[in-house]
LUMVEX-295173 format. One record per residue (C-alpha): residue number from 0; residue in three letters; x, y, z. Coordinates in Angstrom, 3 decimals, always signed. Example, Ala and Ser with C-alpha at 12.3 -4.5 7.8 and 13.67 -1.06 7.14 Angstrom:
<pts>
<pt i="0" aa="Ala" px="+12.300" py="-4.500" pz="+7.800"/>
<pt i="1" aa="Ser" px="+13.670" py="-1.060" pz="+7.140"/>
</pts>
This chain:
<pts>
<pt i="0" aa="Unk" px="+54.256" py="-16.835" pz="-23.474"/>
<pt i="1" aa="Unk" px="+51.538" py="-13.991" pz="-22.606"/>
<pt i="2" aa="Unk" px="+51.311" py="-11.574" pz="-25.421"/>
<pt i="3" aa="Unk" px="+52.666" py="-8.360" pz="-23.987"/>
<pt i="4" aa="Unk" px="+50.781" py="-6.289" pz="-26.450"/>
<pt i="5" aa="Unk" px="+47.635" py="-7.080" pz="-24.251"/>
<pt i="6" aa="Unk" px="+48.795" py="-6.634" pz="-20.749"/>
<pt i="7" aa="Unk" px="+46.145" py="-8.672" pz="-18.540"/>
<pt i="8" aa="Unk" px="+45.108" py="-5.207" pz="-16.478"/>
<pt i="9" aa="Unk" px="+43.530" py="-4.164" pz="-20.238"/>
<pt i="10" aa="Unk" px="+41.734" py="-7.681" pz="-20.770"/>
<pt i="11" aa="Unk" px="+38.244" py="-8.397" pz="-18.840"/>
<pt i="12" aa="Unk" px="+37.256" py="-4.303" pz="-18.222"/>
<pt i="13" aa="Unk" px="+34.149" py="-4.436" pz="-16.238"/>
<pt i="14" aa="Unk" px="+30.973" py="-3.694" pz="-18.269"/>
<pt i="15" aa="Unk" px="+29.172" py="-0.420" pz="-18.106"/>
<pt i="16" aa="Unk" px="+25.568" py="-2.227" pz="-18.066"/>
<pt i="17" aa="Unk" px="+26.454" py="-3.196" pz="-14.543"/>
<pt i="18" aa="Unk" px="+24.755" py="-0.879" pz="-12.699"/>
<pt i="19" aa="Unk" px="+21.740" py="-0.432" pz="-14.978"/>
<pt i="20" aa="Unk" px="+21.637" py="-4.273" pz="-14.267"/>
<pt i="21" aa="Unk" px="+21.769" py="-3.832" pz="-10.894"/>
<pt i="22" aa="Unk" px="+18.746" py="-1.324" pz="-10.584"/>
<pt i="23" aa="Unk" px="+16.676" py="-3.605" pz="-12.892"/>
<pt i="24" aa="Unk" px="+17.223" py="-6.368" pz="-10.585"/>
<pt i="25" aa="Unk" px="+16.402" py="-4.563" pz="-7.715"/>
<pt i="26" aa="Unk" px="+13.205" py="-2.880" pz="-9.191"/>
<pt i="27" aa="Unk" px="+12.290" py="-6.724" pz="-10.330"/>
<pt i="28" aa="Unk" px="+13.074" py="-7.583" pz="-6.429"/>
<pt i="29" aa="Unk" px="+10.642" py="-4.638" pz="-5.507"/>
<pt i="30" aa="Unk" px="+7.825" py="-5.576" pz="-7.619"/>
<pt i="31" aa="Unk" px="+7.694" py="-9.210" pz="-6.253"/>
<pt i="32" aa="Unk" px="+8.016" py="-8.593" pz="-3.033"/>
<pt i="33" aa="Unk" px="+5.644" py="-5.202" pz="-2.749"/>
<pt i="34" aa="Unk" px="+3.203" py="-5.152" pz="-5.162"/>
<pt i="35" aa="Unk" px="+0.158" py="-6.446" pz="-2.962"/>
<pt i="36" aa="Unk" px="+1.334" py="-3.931" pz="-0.456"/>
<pt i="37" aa="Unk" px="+0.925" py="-1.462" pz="-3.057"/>
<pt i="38" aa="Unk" px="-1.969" py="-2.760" pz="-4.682"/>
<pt i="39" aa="Unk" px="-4.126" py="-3.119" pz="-1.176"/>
<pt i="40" aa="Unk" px="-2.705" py="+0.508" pz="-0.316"/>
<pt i="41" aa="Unk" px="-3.949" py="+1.800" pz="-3.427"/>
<pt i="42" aa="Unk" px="-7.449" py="-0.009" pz="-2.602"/>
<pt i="43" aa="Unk" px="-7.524" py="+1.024" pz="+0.763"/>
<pt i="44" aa="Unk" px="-7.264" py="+4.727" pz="-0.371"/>
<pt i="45" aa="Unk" px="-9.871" py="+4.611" pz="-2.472"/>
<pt i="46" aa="Unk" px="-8.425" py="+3.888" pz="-5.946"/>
<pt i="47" aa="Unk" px="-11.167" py="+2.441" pz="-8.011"/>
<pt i="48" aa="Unk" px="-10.338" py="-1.158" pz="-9.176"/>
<pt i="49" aa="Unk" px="-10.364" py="-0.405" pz="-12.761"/>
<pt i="50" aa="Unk" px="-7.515" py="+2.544" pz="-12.155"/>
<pt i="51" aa="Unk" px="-5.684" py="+0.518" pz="-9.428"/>
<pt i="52" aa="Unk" px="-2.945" py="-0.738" pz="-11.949"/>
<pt i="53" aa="Unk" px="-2.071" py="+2.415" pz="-13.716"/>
<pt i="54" aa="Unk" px="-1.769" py="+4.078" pz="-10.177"/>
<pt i="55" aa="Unk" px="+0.818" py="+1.251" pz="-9.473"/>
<pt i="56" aa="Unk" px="+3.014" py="+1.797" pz="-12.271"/>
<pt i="57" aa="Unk" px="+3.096" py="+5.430" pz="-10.933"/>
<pt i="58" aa="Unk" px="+4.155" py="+4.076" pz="-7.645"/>
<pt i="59" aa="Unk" px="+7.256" py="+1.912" pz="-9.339"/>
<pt i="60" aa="Unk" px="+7.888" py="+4.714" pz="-11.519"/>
<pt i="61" aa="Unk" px="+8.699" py="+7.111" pz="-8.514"/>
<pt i="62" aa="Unk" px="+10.898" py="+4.048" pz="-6.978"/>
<pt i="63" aa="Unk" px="+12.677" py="+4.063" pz="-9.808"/>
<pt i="64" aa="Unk" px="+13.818" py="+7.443" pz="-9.994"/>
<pt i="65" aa="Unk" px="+14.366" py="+7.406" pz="-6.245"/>
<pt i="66" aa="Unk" px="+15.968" py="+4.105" pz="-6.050"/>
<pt i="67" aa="Unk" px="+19.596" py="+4.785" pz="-5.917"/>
<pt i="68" aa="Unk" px="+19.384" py="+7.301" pz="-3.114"/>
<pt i="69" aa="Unk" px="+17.225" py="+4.996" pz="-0.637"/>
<pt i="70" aa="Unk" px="+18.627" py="+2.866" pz="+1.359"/>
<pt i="71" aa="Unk" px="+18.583" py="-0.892" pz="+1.535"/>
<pt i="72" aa="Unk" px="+15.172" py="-2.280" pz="+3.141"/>
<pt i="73" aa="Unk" px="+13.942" py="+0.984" pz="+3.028"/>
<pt i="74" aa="Unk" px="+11.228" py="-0.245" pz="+0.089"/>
<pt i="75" aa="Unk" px="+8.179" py="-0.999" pz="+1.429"/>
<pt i="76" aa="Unk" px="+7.582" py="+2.048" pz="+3.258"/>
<pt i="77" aa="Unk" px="+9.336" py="+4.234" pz="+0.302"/>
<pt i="78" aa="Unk" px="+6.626" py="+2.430" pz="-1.967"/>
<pt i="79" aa="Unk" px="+3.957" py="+2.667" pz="+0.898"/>
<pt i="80" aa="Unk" px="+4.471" py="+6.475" pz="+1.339"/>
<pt i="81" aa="Unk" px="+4.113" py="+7.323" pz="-2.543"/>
<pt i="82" aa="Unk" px="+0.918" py="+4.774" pz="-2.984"/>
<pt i="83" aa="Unk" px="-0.840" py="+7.317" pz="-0.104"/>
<pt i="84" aa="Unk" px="+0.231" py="+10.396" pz="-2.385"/>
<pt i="85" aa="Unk" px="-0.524" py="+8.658" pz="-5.778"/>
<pt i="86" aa="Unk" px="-4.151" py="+7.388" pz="-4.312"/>
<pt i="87" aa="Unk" px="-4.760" py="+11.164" pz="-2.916"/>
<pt i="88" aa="Unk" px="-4.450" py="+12.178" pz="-6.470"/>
<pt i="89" aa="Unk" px="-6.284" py="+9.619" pz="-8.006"/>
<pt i="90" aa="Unk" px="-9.371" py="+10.192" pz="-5.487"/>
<pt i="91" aa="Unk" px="-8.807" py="+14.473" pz="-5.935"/>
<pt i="92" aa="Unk" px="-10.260" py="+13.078" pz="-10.156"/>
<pt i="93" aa="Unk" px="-12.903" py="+11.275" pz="-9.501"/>
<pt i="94" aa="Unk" px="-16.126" py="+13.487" pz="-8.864"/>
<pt i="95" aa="Unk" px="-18.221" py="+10.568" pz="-7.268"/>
<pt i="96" aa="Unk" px="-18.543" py="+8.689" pz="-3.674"/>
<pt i="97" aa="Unk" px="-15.989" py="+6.760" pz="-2.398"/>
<pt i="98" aa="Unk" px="-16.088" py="+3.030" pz="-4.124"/>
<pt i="99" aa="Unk" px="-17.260" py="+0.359" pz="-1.852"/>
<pt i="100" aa="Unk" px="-13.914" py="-1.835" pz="-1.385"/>
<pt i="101" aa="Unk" px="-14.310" py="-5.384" pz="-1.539"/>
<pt i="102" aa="Unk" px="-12.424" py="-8.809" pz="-1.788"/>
<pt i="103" aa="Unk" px="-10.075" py="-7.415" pz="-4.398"/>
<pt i="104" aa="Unk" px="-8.133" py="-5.807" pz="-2.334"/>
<pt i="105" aa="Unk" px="-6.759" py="-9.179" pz="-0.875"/>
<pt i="106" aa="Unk" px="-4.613" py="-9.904" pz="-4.050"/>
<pt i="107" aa="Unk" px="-4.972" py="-13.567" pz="-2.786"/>
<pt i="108" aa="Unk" px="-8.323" py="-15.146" pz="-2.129"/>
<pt i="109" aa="Unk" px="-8.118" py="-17.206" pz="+0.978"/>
<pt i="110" aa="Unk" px="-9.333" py="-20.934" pz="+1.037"/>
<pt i="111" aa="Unk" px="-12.543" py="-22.414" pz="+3.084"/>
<pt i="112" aa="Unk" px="-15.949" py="-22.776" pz="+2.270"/>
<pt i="113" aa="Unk" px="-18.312" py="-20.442" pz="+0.702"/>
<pt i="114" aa="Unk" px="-19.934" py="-19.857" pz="+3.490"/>
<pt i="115" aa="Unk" px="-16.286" py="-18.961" pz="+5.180"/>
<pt i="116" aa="Unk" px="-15.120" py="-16.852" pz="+2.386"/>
<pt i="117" aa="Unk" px="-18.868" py="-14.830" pz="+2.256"/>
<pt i="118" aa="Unk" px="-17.909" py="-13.656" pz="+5.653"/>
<pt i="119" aa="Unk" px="-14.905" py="-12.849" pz="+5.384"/>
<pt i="120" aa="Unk" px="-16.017" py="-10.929" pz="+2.684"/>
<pt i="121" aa="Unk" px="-18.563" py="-9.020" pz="+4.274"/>
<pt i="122" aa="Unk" px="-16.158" py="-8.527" pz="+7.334"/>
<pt i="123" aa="Unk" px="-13.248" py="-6.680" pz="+4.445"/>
<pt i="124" aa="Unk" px="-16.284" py="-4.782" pz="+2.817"/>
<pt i="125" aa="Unk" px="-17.612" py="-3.404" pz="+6.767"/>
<pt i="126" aa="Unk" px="-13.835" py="-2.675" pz="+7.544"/>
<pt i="127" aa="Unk" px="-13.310" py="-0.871" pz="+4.370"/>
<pt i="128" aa="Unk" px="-16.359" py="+1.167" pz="+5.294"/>
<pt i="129" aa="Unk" px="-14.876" py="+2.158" pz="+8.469"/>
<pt i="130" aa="Unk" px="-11.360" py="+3.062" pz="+6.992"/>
<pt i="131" aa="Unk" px="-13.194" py="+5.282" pz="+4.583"/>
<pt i="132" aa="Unk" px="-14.794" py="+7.342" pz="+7.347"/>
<pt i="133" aa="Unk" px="-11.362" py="+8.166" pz="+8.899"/>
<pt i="134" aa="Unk" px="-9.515" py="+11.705" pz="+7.590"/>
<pt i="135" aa="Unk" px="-6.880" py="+10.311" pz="+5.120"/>
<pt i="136" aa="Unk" px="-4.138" py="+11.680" pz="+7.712"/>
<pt i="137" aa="Unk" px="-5.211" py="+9.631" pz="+10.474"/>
<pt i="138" aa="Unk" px="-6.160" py="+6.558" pz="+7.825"/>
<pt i="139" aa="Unk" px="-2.543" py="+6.705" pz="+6.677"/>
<pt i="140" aa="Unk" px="-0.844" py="+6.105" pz="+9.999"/>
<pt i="141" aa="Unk" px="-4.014" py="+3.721" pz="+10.974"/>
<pt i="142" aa="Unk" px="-3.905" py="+1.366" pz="+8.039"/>
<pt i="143" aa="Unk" px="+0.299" py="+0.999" pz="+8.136"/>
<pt i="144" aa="Unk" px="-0.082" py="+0.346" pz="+11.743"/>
<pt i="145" aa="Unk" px="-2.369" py="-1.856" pz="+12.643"/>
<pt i="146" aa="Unk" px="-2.905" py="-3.354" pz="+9.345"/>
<pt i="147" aa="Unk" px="+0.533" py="-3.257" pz="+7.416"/>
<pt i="148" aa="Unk" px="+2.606" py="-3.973" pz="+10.628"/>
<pt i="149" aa="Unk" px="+4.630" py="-0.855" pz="+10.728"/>
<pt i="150" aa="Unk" px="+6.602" py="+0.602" pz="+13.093"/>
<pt i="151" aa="Unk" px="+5.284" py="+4.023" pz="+14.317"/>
<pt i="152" aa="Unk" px="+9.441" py="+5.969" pz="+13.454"/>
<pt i="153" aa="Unk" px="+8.881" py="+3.769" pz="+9.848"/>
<pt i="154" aa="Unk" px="+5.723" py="+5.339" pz="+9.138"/>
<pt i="155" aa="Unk" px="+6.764" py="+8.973" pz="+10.386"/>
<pt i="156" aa="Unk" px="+9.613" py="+8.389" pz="+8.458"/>
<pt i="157" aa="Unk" px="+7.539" py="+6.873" pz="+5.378"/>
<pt i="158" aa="Unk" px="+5.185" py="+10.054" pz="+5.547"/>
<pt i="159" aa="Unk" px="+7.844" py="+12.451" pz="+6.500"/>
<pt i="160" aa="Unk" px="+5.730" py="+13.556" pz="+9.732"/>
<pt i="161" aa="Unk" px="+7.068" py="+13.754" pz="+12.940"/>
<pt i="162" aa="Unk" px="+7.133" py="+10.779" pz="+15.077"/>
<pt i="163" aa="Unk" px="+4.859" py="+13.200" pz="+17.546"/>
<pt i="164" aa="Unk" px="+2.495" py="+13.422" pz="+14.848"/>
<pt i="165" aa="Unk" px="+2.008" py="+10.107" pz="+13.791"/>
<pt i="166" aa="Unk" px="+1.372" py="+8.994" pz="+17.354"/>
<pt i="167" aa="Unk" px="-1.329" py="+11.607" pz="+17.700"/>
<pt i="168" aa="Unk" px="-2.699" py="+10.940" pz="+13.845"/>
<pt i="169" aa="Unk" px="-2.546" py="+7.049" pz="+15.308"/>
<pt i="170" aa="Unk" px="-4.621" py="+7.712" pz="+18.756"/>
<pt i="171" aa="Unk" px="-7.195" py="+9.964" pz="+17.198"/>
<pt i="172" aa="Unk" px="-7.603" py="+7.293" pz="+13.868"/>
<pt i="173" aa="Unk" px="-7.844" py="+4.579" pz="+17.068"/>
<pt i="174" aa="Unk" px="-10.595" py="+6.673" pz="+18.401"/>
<pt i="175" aa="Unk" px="-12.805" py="+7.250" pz="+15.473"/>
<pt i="176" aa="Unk" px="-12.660" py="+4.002" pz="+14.253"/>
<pt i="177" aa="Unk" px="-13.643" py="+2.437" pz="+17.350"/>
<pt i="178" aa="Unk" px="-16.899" py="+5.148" pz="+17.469"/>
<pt i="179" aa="Unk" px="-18.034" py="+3.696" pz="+14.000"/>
<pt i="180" aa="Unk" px="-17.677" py="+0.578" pz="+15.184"/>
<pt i="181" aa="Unk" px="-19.622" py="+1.046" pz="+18.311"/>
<pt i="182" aa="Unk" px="-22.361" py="+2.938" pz="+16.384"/>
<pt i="183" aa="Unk" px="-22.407" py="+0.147" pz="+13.795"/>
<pt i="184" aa="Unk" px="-23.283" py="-2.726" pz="+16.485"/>
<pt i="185" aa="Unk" px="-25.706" py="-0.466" pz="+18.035"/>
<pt i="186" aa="Unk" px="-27.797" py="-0.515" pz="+14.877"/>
<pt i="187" aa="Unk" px="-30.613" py="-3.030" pz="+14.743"/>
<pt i="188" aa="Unk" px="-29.860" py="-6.259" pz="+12.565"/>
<pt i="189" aa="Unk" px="-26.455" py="-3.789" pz="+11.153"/>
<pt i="190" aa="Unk" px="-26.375" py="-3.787" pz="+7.128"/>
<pt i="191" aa="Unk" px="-29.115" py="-6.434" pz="+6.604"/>
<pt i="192" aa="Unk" px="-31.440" py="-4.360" pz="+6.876"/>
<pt i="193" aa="Unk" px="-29.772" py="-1.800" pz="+4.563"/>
<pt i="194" aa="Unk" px="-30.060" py="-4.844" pz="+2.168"/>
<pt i="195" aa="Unk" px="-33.566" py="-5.911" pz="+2.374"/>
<pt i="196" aa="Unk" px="-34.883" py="-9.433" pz="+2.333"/>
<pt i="197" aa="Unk" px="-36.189" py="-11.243" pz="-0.685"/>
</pts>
């Protein structure tokens, strides 16, 4: 016979820790899937390597407290949007030139030769070079478009812009960036000469 001093409706209540659970698991999901996003946004904003962490946890931080209110696959460009802010602040306490970016803002080094990976290098470091010249507006929109793959309504929505103005911020980044380059292969022999020869 069931004991009818425990009715079944009062056995098995569901646990309290669910939801907690819930946004752990989700912030774990986050992290694994978005932290190189983060971590090359941070870079690419001109975080200095030895401050790029810290400014990450920042970014997770804000997630956290903004998690249950945004909406499902809504995290990279949540996470994308606070890594510009947190890397504006950053760069607003450092009282120094921008850091030179280099291969550690690929979190994963890609295989081939030395010779291969040199270049590619070089080509990150000259790219980096040209970001750096671009207003951070138009670098924002720039860098999530044509390097991130977003969409231009996910990054006016990311930034909270108008999709008006990230078109514009996207045309104009478009344009300066191809000037540097065209005055960078106008230069004789480009950086090696910059570099000297032993």
């Amino acid at each position: 016979r069931r004991d009818r001093r425990h009715p079944q409706h009062l056995r098995a209540a569901p646990r309290v820790e669910r939801p907690a659970a819930a946004a752990q698991q989700r912030l774990a999901a986050a992290v694994q899937r978005h932290h190189a996003l983060v971590w090359r946004t941070l870079r690419r904003f001109g975080v200095p390597e030895r401050d790029v962490e810290d400014a990450a946890q920042h970014v997770f931080l804000a997630f956290v407290d903004e998690m249950n209110a945004l909406g499902a696959g809504k995290e990279a460009a949540y996470l994308v949007a606070v890594a510009v802010r947190v890397a504006a602040n950053a760069r607003r306490k450092v009282q120094r030139s921008p850091e030179i970016l280099g291969e550690d803002v690929e979190s994963i080094p890609s295989p081939g030769t030395p010779e291969a990976l040199l270049d590619e290098k070089q080509l990150r470091q000259e790219l980096d070079r040209g970001l750096l010249t671009l207003p951070l507006e138009q670098r924002a929109v720039f860098v999530l478009y044509e390097l991130e793959g977003f969409t231009l309504p996910e990054i006016a929505e990311a930034l909270q812009i108008p999709l008006g103005t990230a078109t514009s911020r996207l045309r104009r980044g478009r344009g300066a960036f191809e000037a540097w380059v065209a005055n960078r292969s106008a230069e004789p022999q480009g950086r090696n000469t910059a570099g000297g020869e032993s």
